[in-house]
Residue frames relative to the residue before (quaternion, step in Angstrom):
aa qw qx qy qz dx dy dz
X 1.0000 0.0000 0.0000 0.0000 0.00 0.00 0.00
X 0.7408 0.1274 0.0997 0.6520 3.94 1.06 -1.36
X 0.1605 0.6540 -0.7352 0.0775 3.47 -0.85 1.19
X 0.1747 -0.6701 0.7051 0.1528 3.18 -1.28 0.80
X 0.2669 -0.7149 0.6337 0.1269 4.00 -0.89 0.74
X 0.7072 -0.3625 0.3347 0.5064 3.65 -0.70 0.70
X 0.0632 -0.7659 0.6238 -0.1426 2.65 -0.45 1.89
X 0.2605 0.7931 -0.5506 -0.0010 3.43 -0.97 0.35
X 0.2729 -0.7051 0.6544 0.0121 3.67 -0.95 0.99
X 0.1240 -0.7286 0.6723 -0.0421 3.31 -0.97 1.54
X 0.2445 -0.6769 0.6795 0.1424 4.23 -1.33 0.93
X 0.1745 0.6904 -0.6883 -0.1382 3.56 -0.54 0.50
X 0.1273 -0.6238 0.7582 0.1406 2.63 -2.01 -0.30
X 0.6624 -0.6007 0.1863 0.4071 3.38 -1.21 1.06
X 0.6883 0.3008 -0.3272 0.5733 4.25 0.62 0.22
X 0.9064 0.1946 0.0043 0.3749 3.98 0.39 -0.60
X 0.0495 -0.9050 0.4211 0.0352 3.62 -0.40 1.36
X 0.3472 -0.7915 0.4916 0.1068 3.57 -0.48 1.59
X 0.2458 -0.7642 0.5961 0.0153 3.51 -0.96 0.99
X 0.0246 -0.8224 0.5667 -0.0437 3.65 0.41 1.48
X 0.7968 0.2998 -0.1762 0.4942 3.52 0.74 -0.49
X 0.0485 0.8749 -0.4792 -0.0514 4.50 0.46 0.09
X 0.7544 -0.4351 0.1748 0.4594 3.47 0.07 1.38
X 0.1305 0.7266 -0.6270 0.2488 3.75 0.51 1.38
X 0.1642 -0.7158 0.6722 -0.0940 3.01 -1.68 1.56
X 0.0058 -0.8478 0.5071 -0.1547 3.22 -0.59 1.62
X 0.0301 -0.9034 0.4191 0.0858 3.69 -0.18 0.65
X 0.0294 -0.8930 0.4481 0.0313 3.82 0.46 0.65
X 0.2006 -0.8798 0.4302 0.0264 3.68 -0.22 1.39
X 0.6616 -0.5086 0.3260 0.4443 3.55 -0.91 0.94
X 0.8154 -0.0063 -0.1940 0.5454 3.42 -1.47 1.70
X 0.4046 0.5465 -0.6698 0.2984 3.66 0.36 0.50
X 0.1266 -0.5953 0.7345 0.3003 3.63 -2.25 -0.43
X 0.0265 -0.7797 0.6250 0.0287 3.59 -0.81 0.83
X 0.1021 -0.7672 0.6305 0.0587 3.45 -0.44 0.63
X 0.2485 -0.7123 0.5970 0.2730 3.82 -1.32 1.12
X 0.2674 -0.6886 0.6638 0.1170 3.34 -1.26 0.13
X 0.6372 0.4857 -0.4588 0.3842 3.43 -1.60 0.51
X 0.6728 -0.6147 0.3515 0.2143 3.01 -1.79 1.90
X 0.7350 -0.3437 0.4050 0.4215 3.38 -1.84 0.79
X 0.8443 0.2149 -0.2187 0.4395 2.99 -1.64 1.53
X 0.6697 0.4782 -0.3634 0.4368 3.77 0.43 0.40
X 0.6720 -0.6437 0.1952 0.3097 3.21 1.15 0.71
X 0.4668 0.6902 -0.4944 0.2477 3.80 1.40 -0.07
X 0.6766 0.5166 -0.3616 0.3802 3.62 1.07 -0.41
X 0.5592 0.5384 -0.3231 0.5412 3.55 1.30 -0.73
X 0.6693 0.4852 -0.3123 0.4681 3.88 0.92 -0.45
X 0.5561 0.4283 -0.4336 0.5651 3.46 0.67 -0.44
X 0.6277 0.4995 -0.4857 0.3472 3.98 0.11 -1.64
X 0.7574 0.3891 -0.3492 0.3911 3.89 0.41 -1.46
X 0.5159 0.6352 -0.3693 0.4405 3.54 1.12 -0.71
X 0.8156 0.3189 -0.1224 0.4670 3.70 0.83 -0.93
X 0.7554 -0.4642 0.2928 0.3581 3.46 1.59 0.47
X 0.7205 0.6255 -0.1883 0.2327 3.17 0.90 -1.29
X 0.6905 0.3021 -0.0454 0.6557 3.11 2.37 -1.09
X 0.0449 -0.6478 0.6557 0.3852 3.76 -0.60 -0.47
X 0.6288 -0.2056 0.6779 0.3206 2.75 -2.57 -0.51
X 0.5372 -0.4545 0.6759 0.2189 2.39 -2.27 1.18
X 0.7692 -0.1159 0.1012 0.6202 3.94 0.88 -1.00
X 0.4627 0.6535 -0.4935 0.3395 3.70 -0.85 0.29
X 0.4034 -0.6655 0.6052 0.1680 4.15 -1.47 0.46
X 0.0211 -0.7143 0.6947 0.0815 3.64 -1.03 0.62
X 0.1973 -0.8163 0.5410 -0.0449 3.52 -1.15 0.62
X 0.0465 -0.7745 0.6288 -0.0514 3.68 0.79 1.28
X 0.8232 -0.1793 0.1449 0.5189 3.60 -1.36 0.94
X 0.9606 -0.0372 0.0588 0.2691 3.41 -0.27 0.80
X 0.6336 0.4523 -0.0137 0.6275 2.85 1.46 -2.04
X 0.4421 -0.4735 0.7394 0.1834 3.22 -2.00 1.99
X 0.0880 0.7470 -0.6583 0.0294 4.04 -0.66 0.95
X 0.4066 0.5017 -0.6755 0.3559 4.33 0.78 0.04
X 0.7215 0.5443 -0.3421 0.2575 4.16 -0.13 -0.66
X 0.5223 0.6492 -0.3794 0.4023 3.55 1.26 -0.48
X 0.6028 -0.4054 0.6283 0.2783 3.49 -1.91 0.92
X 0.5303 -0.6601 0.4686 0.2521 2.86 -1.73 0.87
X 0.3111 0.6303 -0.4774 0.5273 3.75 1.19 0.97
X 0.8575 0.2512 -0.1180 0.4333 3.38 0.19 -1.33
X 0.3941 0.8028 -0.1425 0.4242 2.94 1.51 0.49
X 0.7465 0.2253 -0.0048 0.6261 2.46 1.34 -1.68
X 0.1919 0.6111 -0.5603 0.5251 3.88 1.73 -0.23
X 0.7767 0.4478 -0.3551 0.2648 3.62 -0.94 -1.96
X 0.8587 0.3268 -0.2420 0.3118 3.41 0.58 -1.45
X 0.6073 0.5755 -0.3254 0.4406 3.27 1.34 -0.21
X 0.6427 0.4039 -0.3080 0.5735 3.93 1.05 -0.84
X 0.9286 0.1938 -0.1467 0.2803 4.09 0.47 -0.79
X 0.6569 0.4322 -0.2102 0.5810 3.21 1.87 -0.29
X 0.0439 0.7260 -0.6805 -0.0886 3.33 -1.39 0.97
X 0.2994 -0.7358 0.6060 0.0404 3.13 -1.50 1.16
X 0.1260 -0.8157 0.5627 -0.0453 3.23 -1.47 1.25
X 0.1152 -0.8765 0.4669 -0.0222 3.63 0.32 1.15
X 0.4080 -0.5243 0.5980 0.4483 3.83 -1.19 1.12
X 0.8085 0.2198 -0.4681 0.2810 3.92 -0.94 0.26
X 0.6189 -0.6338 0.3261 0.3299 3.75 1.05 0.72
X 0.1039 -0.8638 0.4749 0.1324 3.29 1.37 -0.94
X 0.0424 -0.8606 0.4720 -0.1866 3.72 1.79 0.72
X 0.2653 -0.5762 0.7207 0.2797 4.24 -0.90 -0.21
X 0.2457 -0.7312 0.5794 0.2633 3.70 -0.32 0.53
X 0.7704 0.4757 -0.2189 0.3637 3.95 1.07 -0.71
X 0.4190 0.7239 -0.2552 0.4851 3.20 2.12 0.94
X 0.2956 -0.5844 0.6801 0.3294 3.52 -0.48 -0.59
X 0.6264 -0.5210 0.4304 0.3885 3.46 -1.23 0.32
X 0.7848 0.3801 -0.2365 0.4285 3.87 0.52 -0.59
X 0.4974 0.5510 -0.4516 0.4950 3.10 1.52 0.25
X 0.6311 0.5424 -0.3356 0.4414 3.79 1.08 -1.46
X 0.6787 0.3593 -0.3091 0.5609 3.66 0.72 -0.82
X 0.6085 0.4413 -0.4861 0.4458 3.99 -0.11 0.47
X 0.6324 0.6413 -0.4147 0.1297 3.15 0.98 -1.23
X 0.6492 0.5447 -0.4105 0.3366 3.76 0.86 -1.13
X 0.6740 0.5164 -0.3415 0.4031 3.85 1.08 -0.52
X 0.6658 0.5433 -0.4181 0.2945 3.39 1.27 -0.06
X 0.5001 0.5962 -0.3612 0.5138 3.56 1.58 0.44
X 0.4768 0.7234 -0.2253 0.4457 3.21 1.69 0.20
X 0.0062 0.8605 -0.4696 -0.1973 4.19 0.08 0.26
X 0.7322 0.4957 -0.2828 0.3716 3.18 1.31 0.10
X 0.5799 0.4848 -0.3698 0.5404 3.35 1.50 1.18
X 0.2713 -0.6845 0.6273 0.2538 3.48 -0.23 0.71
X 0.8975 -0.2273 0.2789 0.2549 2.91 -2.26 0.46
X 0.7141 0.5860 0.0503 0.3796 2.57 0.07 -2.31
X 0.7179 0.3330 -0.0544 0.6089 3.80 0.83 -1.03
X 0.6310 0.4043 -0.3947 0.5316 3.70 0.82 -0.45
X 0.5222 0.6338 -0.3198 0.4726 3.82 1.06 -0.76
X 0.8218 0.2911 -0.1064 0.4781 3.48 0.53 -1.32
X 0.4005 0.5947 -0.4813 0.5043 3.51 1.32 1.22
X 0.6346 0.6415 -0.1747 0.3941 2.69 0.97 -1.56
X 0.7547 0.3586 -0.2823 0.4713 3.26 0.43 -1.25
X 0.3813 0.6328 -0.4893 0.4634 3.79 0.90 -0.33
X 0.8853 0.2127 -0.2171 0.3520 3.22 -0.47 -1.18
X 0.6051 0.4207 -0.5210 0.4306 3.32 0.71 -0.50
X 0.7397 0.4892 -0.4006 0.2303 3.72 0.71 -0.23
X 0.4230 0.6650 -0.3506 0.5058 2.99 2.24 -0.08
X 0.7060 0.5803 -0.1811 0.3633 3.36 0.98 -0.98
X 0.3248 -0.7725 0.3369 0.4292 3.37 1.73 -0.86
X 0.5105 0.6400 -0.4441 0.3641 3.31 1.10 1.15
X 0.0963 0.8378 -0.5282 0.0991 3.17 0.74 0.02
X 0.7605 0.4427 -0.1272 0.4577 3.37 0.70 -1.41
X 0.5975 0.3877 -0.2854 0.6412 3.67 1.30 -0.23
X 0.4723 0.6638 -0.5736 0.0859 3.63 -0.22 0.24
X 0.6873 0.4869 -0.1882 0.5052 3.11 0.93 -0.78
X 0.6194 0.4666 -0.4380 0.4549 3.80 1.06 -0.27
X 0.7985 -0.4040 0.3612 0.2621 3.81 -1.84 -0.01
X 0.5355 -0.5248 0.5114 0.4199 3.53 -0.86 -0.08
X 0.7164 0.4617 -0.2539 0.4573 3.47 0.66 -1.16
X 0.6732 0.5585 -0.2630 0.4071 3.58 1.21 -0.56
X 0.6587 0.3806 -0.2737 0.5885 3.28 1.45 -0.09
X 0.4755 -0.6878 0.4475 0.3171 3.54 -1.73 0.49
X 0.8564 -0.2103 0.1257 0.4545 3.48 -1.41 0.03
X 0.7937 0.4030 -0.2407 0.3868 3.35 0.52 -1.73
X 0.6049 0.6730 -0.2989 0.3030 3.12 1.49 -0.72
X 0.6018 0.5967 -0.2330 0.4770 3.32 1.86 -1.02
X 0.6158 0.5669 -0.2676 0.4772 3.08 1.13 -0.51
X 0.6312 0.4983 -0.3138 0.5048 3.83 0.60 -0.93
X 0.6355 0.6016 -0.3212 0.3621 3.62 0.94 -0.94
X 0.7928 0.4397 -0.1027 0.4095 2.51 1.07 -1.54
X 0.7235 0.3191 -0.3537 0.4996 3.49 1.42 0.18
X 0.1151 0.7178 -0.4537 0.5154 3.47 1.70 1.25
X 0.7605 0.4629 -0.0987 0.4445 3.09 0.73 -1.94
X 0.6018 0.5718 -0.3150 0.4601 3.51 1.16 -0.78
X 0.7910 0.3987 -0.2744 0.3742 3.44 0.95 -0.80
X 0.4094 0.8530 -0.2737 0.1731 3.16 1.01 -1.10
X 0.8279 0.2537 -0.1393 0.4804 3.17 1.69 -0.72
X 0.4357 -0.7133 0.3028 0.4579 3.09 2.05 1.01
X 0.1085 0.7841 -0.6109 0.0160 3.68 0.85 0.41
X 0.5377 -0.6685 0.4353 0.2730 3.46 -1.36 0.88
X 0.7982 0.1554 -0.0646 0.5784 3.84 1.24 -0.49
X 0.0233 -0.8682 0.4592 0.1864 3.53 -0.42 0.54
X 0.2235 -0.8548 0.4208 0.2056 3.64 -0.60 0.95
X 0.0613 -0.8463 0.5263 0.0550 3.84 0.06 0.53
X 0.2312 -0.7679 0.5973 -0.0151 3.34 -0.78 1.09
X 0.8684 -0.2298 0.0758 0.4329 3.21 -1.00 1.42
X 0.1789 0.9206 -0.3463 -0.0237 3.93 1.25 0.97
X 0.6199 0.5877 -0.1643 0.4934 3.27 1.69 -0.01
X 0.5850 0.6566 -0.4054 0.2496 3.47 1.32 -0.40
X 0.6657 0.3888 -0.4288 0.4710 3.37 0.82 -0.74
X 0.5789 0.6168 -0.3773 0.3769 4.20 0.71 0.03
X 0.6008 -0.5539 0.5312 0.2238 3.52 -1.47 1.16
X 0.6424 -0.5317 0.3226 0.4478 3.45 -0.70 0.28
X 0.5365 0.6135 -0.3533 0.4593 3.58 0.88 -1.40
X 0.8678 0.2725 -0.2403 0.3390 3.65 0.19 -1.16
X 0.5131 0.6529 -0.3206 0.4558 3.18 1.31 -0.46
X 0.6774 0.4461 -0.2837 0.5116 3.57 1.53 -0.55
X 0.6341 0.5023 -0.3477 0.4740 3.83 1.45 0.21
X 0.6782 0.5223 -0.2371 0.4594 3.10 1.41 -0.64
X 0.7918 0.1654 -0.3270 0.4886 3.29 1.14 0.08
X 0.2970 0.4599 -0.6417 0.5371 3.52 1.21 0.95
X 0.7917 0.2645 -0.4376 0.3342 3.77 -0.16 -0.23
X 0.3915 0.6022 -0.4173 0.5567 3.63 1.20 0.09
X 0.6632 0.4994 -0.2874 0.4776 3.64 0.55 -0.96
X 0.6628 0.4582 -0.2568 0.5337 3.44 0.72 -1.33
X 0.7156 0.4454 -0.3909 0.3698 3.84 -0.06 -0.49
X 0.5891 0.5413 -0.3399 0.4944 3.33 1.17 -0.97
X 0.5999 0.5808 -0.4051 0.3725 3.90 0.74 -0.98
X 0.6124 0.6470 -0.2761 0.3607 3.01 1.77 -1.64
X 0.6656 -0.3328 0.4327 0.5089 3.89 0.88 -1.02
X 0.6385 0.4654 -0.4827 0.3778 4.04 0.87 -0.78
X 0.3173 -0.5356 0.7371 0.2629 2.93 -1.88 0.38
X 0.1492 -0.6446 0.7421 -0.1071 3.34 -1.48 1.34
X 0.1496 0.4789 -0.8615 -0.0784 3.83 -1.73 0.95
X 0.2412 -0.6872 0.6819 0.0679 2.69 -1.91 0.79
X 0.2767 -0.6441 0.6785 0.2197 3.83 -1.01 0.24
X 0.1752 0.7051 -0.6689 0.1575 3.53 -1.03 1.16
X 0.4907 -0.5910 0.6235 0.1452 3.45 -1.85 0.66
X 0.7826 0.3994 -0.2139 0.4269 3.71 0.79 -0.86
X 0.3777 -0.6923 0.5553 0.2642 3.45 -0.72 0.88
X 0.4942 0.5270 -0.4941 0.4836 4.08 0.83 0.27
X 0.8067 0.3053 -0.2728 0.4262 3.21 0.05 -1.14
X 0.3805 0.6550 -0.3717 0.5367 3.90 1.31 0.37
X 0.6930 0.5417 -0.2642 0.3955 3.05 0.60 -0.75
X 0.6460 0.5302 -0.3281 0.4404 3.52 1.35 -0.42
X 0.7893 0.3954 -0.2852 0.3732 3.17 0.54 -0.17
X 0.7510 -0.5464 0.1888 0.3191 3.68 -0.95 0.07
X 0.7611 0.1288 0.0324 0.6348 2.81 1.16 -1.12
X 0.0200 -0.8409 0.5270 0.1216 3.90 -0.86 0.40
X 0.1153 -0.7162 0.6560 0.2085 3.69 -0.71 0.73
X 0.0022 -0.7107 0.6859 0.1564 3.68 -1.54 0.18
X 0.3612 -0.8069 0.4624 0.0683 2.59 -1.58 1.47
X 0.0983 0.8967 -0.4166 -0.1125 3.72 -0.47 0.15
X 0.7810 -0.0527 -0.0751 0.6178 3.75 -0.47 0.54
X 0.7082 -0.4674 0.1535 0.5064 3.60 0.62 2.22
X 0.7807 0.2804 -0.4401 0.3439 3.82 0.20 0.39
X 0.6047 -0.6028 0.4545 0.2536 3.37 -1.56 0.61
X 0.2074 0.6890 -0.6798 -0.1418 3.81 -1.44 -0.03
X 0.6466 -0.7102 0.2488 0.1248 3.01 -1.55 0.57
X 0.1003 0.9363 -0.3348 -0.0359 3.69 0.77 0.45
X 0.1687 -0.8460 0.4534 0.2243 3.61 -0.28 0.73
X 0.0598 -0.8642 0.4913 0.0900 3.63 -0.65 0.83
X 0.4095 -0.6925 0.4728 0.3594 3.80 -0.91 0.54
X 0.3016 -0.8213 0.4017 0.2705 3.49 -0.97 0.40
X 0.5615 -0.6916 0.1819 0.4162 2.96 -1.14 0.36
């Protein structure tokens, strides 16, 4: 589904060049969960961003379902990330001047081949998949943490994306929720999604199948049982 070919991602500045990412190969296969691992600053968040489009490589090949996609215009770019990639971020990244069923429509409204009407009735799906139903119509600010968070991976689906990439989705969560949010992570994957995640905690690792950790910009391989 996701191959990253010697990746690597170079920071310069005008006397000194930082190597956050150093030729990291990563191959993520249809319905897997991989979760990265390793301490602030080693590059698992900057790997997902290039992984999700958002950054390139200094040099290196990415391969979404099939498709060589590091070379594309920032059009086809954005096509990829809207039709095949959903993203889940530890600050929800919510529109506070929305309602909840507006934030979760929103990625289809950049879309011309969904009407209103039909983007609407996605929405509600997931938020009922999600267990919101009953919150759609209320505020970001009106709902709690875990709740931002379900919304916000409502929003992730909505566009049946083909891989979802979730970045550190539990940090801003109490334990309790952090333990729904990735039983329902857990469940979708059972469902068919493919999901990498970027995490710090060796619990919430623990859900998924496989784990790589990453440290000063390279990768090793670690197999883990789930739970």
């Amino acid at each position: 589904m996701l191959e990253l070919k010697h990746i690597t991602k170079v920071f310069r500045t005008q006397d000194m060049e930082t190597y956050a990412i150093d030729d990291v190969c990563l191959d993520v296969g249809k319905g897997e969960f991989v979760s990265i691992m390793g301490q602030s600053g080693c590059g698992k968040s900057t790997l997902l961003n290039i992984a999700g489009l958002l950054d390139e490589p200094t040099e290196g090949k990415i391969v979404l379902d099939g498709q060589n996609v590091e070379d594309l215009d920032d059009k086809g770019k954005a096509f990829i990330r809207n039709r095949k990639i959903g993203f889940i971020f530890q600050s929800f990244h919510l529109i506070s001047s929305l309602n909840i069923i507006d934030n979760v429509m929103l990625p289809l409204t950049f879309r011309d081949d969904i009407s209103h009407s039909k983007a609407k009735g996605k929405a509600e799906s997931m938020l009922e998949a999600v267990g919101l139903a009953h919150r759609m119509h209320h505020f970001p600010a009106q709902l709690s943490g875990g709740q931002c968070q379900r919304a916000a991976i409502a929003r992730a689906l909505v566009t049946d994306p083909e891989i979802i990439l979730a970045d550190e989705p539990t940090g801003n969560l109490d334990s309790r929720n952090s333990t729904e949010i990735m039983e329902l992570l857990k469940k979708l994957n059972s469902s068919g999604k493919t999901i990498l995640m970027v995490t710090h905690s060796d619990e919430i690792a623990r859900y998924t199948g496989r784990t790589v950790t990453m440290a000063d910009g390279h990768l090793s391989d670690i197999k883990t049982a789930s739970l």
